[in-house]
C-alpha positions as CSV (number, residue, x, y, z in Angstrom):
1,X,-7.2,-53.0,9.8
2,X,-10.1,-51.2,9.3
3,X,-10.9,-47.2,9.1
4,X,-12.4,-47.1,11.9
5,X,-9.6,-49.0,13.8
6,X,-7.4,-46.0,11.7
7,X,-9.3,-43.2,13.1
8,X,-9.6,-44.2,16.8
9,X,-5.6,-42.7,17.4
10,X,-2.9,-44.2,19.6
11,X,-4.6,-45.7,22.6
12,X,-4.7,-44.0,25.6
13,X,-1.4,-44.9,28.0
14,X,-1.7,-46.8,30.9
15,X,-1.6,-44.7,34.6
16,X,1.8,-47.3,35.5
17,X,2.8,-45.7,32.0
18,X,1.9,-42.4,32.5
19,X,3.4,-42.2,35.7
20,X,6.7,-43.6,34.4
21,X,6.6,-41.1,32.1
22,X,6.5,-38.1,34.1
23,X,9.0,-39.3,36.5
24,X,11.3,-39.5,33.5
25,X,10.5,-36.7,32.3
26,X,10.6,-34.6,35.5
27,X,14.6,-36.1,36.3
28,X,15.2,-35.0,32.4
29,X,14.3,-31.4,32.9
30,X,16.3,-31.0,36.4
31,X,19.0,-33.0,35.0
32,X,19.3,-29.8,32.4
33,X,19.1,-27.4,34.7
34,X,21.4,-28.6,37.1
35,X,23.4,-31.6,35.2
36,X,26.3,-31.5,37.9
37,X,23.8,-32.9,40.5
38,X,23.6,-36.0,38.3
39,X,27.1,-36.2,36.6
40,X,28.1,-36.0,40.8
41,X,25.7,-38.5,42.1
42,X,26.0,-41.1,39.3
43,X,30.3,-41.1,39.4
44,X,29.8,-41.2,43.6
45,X,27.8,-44.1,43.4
46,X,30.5,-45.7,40.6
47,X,33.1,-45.1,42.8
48,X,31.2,-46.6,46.1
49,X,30.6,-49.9,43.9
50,X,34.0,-50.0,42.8
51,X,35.7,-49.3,46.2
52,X,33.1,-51.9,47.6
53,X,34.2,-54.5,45.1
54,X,38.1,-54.1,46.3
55,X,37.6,-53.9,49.8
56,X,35.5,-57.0,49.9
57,X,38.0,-59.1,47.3
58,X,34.8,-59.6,45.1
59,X,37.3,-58.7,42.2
60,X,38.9,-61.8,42.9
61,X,35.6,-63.8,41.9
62,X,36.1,-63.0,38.3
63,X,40.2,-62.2,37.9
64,X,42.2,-64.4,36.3
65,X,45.3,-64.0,38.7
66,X,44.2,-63.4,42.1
67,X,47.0,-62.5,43.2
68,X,47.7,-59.0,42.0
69,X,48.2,-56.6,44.6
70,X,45.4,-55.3,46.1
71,X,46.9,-51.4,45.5
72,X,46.9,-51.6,42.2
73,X,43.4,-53.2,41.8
74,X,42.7,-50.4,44.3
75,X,44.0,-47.7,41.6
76,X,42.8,-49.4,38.6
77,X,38.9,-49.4,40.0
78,X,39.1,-45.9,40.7
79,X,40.3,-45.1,37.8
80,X,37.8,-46.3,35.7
81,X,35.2,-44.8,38.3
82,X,36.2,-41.2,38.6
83,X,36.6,-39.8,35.6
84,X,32.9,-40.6,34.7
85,X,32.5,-37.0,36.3
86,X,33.3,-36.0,33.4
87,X,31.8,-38.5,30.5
88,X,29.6,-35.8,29.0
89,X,31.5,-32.7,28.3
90,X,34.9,-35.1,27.2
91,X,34.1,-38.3,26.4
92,X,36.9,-39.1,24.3
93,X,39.2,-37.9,26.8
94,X,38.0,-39.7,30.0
95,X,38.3,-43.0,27.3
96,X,41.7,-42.0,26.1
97,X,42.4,-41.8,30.0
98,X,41.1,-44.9,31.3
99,X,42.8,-46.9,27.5
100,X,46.6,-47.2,29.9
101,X,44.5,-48.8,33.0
102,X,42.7,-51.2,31.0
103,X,46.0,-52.3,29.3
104,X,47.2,-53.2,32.6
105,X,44.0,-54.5,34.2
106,X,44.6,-57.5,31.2
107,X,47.8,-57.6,31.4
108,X,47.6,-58.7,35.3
109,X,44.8,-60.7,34.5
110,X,43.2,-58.8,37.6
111,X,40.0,-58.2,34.9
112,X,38.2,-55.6,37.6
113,X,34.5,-55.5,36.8
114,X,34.8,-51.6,36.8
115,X,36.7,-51.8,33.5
116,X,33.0,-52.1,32.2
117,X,32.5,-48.7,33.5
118,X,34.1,-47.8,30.1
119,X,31.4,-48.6,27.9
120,X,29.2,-46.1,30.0
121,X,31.7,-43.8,28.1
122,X,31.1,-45.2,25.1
123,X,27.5,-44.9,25.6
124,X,27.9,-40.7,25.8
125,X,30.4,-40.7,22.9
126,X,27.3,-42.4,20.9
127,X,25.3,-40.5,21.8
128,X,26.8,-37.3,21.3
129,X,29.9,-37.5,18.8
130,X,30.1,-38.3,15.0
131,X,29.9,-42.0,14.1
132,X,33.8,-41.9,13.2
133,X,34.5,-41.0,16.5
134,X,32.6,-44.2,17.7
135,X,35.0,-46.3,15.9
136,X,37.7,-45.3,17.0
137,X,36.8,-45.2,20.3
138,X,35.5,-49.3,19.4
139,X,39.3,-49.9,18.3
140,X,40.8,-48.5,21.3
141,X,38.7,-50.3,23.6
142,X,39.4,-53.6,21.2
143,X,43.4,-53.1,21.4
144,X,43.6,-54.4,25.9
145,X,41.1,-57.0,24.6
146,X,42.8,-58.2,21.6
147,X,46.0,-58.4,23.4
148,X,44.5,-60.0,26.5
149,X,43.4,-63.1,24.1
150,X,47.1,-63.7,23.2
151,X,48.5,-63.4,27.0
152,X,46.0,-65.4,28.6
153,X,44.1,-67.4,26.0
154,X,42.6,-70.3,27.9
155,X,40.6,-67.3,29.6
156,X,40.3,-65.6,26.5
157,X,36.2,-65.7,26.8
158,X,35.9,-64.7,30.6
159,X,38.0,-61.7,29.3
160,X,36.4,-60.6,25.8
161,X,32.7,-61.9,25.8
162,X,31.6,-59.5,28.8
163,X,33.3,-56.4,27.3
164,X,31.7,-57.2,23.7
165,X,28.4,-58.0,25.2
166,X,27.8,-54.3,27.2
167,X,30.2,-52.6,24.1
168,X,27.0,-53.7,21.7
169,X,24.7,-52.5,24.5
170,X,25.9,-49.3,25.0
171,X,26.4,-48.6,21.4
172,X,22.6,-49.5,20.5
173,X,21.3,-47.8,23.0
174,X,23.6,-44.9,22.7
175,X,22.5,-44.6,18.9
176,X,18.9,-45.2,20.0
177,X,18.6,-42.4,22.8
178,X,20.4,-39.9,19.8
179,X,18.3,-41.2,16.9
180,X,15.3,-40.0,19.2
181,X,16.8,-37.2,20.2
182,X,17.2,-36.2,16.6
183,X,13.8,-36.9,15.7
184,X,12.6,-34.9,18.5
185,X,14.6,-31.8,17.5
186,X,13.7,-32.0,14.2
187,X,9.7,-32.1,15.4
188,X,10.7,-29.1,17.6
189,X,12.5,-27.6,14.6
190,X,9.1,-27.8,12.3
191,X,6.8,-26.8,14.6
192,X,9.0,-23.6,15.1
193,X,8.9,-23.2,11.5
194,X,5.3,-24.1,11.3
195,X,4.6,-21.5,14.1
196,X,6.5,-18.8,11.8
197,X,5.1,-19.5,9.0
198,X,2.0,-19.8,10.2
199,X,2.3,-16.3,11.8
200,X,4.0,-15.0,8.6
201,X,0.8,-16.2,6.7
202,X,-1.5,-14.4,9.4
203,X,0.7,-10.9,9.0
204,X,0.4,-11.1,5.0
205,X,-3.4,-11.9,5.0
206,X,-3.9,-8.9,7.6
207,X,-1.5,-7.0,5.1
208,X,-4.2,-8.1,2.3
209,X,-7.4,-6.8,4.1
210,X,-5.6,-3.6,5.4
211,X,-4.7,-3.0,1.7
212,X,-8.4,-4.2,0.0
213,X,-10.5,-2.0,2.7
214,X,-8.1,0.9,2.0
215,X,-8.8,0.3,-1.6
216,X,-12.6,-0.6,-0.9
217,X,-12.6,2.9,1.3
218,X,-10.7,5.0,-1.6
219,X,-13.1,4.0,-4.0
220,X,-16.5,5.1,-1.9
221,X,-15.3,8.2,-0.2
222,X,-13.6,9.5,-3.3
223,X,-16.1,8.8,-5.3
224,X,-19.4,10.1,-3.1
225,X,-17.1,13.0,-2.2
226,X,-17.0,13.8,-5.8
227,X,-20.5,14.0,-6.6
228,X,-21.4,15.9,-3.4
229,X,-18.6,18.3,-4.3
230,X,-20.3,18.5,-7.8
231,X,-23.8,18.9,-6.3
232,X,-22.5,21.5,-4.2
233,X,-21.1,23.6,-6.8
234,X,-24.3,23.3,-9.0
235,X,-26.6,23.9,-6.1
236,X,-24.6,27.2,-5.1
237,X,-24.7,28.3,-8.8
238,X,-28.7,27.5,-9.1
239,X,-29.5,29.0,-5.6
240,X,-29.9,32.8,-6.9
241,X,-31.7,31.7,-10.2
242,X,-33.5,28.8,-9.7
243,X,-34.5,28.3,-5.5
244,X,-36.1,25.0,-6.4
245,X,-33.2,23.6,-7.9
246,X,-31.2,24.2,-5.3
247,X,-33.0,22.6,-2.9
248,X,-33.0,19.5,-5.1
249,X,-29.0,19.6,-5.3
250,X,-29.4,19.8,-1.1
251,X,-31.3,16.7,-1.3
252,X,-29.3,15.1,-3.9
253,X,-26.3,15.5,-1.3
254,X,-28.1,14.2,1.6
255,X,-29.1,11.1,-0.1
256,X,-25.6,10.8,-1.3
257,X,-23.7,11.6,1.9
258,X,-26.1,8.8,3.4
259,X,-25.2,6.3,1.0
260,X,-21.6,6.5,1.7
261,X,-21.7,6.5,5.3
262,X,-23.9,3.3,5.2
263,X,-20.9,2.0,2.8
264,X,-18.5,2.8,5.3
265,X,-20.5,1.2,8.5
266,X,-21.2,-1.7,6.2
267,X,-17.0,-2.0,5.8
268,X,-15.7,-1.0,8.8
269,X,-18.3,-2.9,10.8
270,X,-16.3,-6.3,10.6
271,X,-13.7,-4.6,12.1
272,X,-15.2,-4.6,15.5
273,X,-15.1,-6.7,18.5
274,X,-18.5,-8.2,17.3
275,X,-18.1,-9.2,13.6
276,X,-21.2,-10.9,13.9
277,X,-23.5,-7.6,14.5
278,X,-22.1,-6.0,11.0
279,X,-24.0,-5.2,8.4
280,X,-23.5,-8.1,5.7
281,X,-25.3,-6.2,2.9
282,X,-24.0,-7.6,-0.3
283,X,-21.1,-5.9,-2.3
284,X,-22.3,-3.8,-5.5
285,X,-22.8,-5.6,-8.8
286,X,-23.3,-4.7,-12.6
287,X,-27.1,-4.6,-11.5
288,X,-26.0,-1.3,-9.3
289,X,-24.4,0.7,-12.4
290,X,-27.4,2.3,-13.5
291,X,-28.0,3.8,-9.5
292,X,-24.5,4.4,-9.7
293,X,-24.7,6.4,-13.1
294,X,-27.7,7.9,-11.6
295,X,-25.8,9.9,-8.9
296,X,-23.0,10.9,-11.1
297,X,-25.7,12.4,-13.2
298,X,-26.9,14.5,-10.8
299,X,-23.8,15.6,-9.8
300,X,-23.7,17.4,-13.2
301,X,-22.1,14.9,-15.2
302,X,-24.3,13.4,-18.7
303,X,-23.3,10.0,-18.9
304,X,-24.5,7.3,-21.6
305,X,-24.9,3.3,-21.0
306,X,-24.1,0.8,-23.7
307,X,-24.3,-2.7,-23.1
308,X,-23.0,-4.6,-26.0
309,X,-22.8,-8.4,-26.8
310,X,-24.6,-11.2,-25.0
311,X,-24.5,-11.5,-21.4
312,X,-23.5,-15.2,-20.7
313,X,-25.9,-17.8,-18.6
314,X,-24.2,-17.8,-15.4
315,X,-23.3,-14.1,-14.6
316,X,-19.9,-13.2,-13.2
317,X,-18.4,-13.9,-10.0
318,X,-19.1,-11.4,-7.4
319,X,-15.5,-10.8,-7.2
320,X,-15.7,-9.8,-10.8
321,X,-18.8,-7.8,-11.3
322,X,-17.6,-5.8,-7.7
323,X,-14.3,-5.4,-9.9
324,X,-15.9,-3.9,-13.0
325,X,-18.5,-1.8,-10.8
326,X,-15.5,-0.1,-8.7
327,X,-13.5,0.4,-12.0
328,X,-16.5,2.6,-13.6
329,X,-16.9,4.1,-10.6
330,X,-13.3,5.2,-9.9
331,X,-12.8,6.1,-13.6
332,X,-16.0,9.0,-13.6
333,X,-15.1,9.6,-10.1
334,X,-11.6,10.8,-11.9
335,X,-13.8,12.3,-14.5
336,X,-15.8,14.8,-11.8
337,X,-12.1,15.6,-10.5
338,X,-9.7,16.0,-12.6
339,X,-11.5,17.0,-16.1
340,X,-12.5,20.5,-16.5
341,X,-15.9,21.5,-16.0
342,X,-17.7,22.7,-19.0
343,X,-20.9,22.4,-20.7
344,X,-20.3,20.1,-23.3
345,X,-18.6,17.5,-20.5
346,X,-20.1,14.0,-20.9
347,X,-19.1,10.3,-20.3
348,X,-20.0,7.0,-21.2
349,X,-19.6,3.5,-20.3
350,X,-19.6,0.5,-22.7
351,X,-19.4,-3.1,-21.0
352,X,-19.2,-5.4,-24.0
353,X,-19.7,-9.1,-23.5
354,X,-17.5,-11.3,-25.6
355,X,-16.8,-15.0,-25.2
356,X,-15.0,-15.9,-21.7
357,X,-14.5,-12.2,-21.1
358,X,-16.4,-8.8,-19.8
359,X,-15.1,-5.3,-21.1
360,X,-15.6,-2.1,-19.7
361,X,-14.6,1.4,-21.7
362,X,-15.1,4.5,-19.9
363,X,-14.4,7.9,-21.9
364,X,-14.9,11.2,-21.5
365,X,-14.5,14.4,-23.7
366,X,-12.7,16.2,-21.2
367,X,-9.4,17.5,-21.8
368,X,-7.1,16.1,-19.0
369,X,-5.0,18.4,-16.9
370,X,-1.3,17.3,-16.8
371,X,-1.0,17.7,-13.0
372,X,-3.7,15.5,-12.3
373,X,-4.0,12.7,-14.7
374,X,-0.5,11.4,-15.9
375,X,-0.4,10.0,-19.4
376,X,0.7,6.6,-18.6
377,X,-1.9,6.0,-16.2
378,X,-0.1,5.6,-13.1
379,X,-2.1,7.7,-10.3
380,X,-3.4,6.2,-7.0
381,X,-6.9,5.6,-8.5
382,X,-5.6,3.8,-11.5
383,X,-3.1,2.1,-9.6
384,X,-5.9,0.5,-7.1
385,X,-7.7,0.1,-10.7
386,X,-5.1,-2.4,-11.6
387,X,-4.9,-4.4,-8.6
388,X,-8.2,-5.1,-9.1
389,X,-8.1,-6.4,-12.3
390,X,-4.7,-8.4,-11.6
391,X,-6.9,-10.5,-8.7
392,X,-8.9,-12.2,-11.5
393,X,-5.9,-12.2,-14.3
394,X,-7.7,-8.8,-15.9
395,X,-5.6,-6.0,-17.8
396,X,-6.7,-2.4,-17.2
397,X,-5.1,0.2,-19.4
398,X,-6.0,4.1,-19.0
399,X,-4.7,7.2,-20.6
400,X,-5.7,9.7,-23.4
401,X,-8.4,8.5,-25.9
402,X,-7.8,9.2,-29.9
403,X,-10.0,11.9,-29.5
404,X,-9.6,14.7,-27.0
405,X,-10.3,13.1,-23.6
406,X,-9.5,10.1,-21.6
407,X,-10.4,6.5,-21.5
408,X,-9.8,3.4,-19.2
409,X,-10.2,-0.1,-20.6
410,X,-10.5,-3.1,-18.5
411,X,-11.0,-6.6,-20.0
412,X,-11.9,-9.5,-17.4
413,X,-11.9,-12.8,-17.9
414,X,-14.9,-14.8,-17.0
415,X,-13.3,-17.7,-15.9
416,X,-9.9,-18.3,-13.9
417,X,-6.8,-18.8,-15.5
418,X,-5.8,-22.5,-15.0
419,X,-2.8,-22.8,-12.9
């Protein structure tokens, strides 16, 4: 067979087919919902046949003594008709019911056809009981049989080769109809789990993306809210000495306030209705340090560049240089907020390239206040600071420097990890 025979599917089923289908389907669903209809209809209909085949002497046709009274052929036939009312919900029990009857239907040699009416029976207990239960109910169907072939045994076929015939019937189609069954459930069963999981998977990645544009959000409203706060501050101390500095400080914090709320529309924008009409302007890089060391300079903060090592052919991943962009930004946003301001306050920011790995040391020469920067390095910022690192198998470690001051370090590896 070819590939293309492969990918054409099943082929389409016949209308005749189709039709069949529904109707079967369609007697399935209101047998469930009303199964006494069916249960009451088919046993009628048993009963009818069986009556029918007294009152006519058709039983006669196939007995092996004719002349057994017509009364107890009469009760024999409706006993293996009625209790078919109740095949489903006790099957073993309507068998174990009809076992005395069939012992005396071979013992008379009346052999009434509706004795077959027991492997109907048989047919429910295969197709709802355990396969143990199926034998048993083989041996006490076997046990009239086996003892007809010793009372009459010149008539021992007419008497066992129907019985074994429909016996091997119902069983394979019993075991059939459940083997399906099975497999249908257990199609049912993993498209439920399928569905769960599927909407488990959809929960956790919205759980992601709440949790990265929260982080994405921390880092560019703390950090323009910092250097506004910082331009503010100098612009209020220059306004009664120095008019035109002031005014620059103004300016500085409209240009800044600008920038973050065209971050913020560029984030939140794929949050709308209308992904499609957001602004998809790319995600900072290392290129974007120098503007970014550019505000935090204005906002009053000297801070040096050092770029050591060689940078490698290919630069990093997007994913990394955005990591190692946010991570200098947090780390002098932390510096403008929690470091006391003084004269003599500067940072700087080393990103050394090494082989298979970017580094990034931030310090400062402020003296860290204990209510604001913990010594193990565990506040929301640095916290954020680490899940960023951890996406890309990075270590970040921040805390007092050997100096007075604090540092963050954050080593990145260039290349993923192999699983």
């Amino acid at each position: 067979m070819t590939d293309d025979a492969t990918d054409q599917g099943p082929a389409p089923a016949t209308p005749l087919t189709g039709h069949l289908q529904r109707l079967f389907q369609r007697i399935r669903a209101f047998d469930r919902r009303r199964p006494a209809v069916w249960n009451g209809t088919l046993t009628t209909c048993w009963v009818l046949f069986a009556v029918l085949d007294v009152s006519t002497g058709g039983w006669r046709t196939v007995a092996v003594d004719r002349h057994v009274a017509e009364p107890l052929v009469f009760t024999m036939s409706v006993a293996f008709s009625a209790p078919l009312l109740w095949r489903r919900t006790h099957p073993l029990l309507v068998l174990a019911f009809m076992a005395p009857f069939s012992l005396v239907n071979v013992w008379t040699g009346a052999a009434v056809q509706a004795s077959l009416l027991q492997e109907i029976v048989v047919f429910n207990i295969a197709v709802r009981l355990p396969m143990r239960t199926l034998a048993w109910s083989g041996a006490l169907l076997a046990t009239p049989l086996a003892i007809a072939s010793v009372r009459f045994p010149d008539d021992g076929d007419q008497l066992l080769l129907p019985h074994v015939w429909v016996f091997a019937v119902a069983v394979l189609a019993g075991i059939l109809v459940r083997t399906r069954k099975e497999y249908t459930e257990a199609l049912v069963d993993r498209a439920d789990r399928l569905e769960r999981e599927r909407d488990q998977q959809a929960r956790l990645a919205a759980a992601a993306e709440r949790t990265r544009i929260a982080r994405e959000m921390h880092d560019i409203i703390g950090h323009n809210l910092s250097v506004i706060t910082g331009l503010a501050d100098g612009g209020s101390y220059a306004a009664a000495r120095s008019p035109e500095r002031a005014v620059q400080a103004l300016e500085a914090i409209g240009t800044t306030s600008r920038q973050a709320l065209a971050e913020l529309r560029r984030l939140l924008g794929v949050l709308r209705d209308q992904p499609e009409n957001a602004d998809r302007t790319p995600q900072p890089t290392l290129d974007d340090i120098d503007a970014l060391l550019e505000g935090v300079r204005r906002a009053g903060l000297p801070v040096l560049l050092r770029v050591q090592g060689t940078p490698p052919t290919h630069p990093p991943t997007p994913g990394r240089q955005l990591t190692a962009y946010r991570v200098v930004q947090e780390s002098l946003t932390n510096t403008l907020k929690h470091a006391p301001t003084s004269p003599s306050l500067t940072a700087e920011v080393t990103l050394t390239y090494r082989p298979g790995a970017l580094e990034a040391l931030i310090t400062d020469n402020g003296t860290p206040r204990p209510a604001e920067r913990t010594p193990d390095g565990t506040g929301q910022g640095i916290t954020g600071m680490r899940a960023r690192a951890s996406l890309y198998d990075g270590t970040l470690e921040a805390g007092p420097s050997t100096e007075p001051g604090w540092q963050v370090r954050l080593r990145l590896p260039l290349e993923d990890t192999p699983s």
